[in-house]
C-alpha positions as a Markdown table, in Angstrom:
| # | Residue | x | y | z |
|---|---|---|---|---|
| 1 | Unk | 11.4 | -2.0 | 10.6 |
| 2 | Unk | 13.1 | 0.9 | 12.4 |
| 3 | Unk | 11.6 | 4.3 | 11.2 |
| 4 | Unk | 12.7 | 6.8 | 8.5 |
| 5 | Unk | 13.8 | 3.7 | 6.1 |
| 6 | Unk | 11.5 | 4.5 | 3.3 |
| 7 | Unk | 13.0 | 4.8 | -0.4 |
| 8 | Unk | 10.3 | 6.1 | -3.2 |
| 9 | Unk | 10.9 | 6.2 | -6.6 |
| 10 | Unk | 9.0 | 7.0 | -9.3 |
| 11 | Unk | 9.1 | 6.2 | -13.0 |
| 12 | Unk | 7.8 | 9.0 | -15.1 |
| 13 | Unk | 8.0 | 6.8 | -18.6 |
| 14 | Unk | 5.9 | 4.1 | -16.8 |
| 15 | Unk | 3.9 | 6.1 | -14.4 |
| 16 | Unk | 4.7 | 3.5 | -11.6 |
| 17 | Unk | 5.4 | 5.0 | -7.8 |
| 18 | Unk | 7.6 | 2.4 | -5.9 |
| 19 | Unk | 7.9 | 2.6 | -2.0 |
| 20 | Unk | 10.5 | 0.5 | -0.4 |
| 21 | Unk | 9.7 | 0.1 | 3.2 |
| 22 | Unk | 13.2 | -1.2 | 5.1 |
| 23 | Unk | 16.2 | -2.4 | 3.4 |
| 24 | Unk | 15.8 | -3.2 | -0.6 |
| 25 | Unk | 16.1 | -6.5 | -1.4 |
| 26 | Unk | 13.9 | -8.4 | 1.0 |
| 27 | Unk | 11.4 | -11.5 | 0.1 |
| 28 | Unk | 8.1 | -11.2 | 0.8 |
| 29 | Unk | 4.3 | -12.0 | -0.5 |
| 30 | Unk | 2.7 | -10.2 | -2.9 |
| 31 | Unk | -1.0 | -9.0 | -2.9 |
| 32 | Unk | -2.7 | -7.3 | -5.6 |
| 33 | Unk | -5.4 | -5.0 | -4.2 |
| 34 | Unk | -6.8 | -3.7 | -8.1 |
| 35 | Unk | -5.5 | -3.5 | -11.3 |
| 36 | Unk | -3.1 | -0.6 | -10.0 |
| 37 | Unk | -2.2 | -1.1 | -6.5 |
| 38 | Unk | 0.5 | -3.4 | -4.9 |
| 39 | Unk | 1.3 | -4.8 | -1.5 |
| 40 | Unk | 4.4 | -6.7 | -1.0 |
| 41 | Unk | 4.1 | -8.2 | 3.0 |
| 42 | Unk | 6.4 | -10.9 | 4.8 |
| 43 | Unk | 4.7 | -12.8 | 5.9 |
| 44 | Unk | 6.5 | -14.2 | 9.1 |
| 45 | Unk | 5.7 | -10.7 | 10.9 |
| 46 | Unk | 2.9 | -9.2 | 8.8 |
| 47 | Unk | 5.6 | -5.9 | 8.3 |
| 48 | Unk | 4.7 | -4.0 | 4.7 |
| 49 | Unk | 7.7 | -4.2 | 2.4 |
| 50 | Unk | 6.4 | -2.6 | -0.5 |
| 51 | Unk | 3.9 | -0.8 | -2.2 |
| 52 | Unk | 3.4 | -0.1 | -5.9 |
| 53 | Unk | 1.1 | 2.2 | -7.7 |
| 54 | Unk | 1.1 | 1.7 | -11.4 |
| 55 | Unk | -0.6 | 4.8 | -13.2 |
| 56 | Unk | 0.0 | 7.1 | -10.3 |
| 57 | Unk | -0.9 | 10.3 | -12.1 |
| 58 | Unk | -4.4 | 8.9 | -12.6 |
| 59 | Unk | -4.9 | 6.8 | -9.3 |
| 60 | Unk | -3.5 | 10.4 | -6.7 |
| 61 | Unk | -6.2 | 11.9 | -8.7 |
| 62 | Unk | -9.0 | 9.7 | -7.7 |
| 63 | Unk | -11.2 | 10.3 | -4.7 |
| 64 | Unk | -11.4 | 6.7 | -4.0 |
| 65 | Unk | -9.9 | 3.6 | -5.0 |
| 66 | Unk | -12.5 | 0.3 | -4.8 |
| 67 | Unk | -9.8 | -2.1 | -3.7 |
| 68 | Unk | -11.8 | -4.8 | -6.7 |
| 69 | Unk | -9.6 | -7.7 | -6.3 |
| 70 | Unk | -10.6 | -8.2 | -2.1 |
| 71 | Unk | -12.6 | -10.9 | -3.0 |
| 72 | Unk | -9.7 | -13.0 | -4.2 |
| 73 | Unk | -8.1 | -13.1 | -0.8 |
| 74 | Unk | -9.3 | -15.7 | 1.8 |
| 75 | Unk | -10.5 | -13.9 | 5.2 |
| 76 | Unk | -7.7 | -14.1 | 7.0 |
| 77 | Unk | -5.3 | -12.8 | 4.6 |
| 78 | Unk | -8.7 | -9.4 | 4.2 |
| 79 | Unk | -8.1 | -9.5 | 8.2 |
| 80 | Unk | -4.1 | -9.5 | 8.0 |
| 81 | Unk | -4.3 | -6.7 | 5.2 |
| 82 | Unk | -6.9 | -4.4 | 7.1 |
| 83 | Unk | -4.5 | -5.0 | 10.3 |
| 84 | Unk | -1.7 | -4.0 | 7.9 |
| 85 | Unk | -3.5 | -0.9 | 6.1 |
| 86 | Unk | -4.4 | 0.6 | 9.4 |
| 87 | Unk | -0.5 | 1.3 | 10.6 |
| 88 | Unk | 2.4 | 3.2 | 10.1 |
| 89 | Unk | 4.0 | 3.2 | 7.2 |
| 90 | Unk | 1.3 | 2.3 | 5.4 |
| 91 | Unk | -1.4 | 4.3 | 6.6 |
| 92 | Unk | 0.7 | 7.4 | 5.2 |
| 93 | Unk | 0.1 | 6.3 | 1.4 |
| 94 | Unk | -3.3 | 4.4 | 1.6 |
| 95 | Unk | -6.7 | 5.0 | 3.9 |
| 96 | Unk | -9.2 | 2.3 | 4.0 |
| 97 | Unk | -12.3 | 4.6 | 4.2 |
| 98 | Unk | -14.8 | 1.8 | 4.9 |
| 99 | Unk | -13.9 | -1.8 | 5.5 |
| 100 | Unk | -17.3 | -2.7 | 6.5 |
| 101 | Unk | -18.9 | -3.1 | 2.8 |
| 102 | Unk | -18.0 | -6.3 | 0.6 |
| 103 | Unk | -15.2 | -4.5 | -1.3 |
| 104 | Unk | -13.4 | -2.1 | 0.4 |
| 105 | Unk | -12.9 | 1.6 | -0.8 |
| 106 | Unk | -9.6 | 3.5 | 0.3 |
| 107 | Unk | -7.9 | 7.1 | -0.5 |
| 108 | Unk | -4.3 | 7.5 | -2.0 |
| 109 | Unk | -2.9 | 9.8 | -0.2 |
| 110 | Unk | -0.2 | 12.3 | -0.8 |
| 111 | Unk | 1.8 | 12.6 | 2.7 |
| 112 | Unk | 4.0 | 15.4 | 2.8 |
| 113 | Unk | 7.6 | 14.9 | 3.3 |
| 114 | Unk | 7.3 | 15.6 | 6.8 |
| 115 | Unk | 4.4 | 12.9 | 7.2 |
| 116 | Unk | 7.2 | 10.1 | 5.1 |
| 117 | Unk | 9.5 | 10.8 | 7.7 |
| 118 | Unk | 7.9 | 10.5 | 10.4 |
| 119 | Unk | 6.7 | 7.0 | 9.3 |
């Protein structure tokens, strides 16, 4: 993914932040990380395609975010998605804080524009 190809929308009726990472339209997997958050991954290269926050207003709020459905995925799809986490784009919307604990907890965070493009 080449940089400055993010597209975010958000949906004020719903309360759902989308981020489109690359071109629109592209298959991938996806991974629910809680009962708000949303990874969409192919899975050929590992490269983050999406991300979806339903209930932003409530989840930017939050301090930290106990990523509760980590237990669902098998270890190497925990390993792929720390991997994944950890980088650019990513890494501009979401912080793992501490990986080492059963269930992860991570930040949302609100990146400036400046910080979305430079990703």
């Amino acid at each position: 993914m080449s940089k400055h190809q993010i597209s975010i929308d958000y949906d004020p009726d719903g309360d759902m932040l989308s981020i489109i990472f690359g071109s629109k339209g592209r298959k991938g997997r996806g991974y629910e990380l809680n009962d708000y958050i949303y990874i969409r991954i192919d899975p050929s290269n590992y490269e983050p395609l999406g991300l979806t926050v339903l209930s932003y207003s409530k989840i930017q709020k939050l301090e930290e975010i106990t990523l509760s459905f980590w237990s669902d995925l098998k270890q190497q799809e925990k390993e792929m998605m720390l991997m994944i986490l950890s980088k650019e784009p990513l890494n501009h919307f979401l912080q793992v804080k501490d990986s080492t604990i059963s269930i992860p907890v991570s930040t949302f965070k609100n990146p400036s524009l400046q910080d979305i493009l430079a990703a």
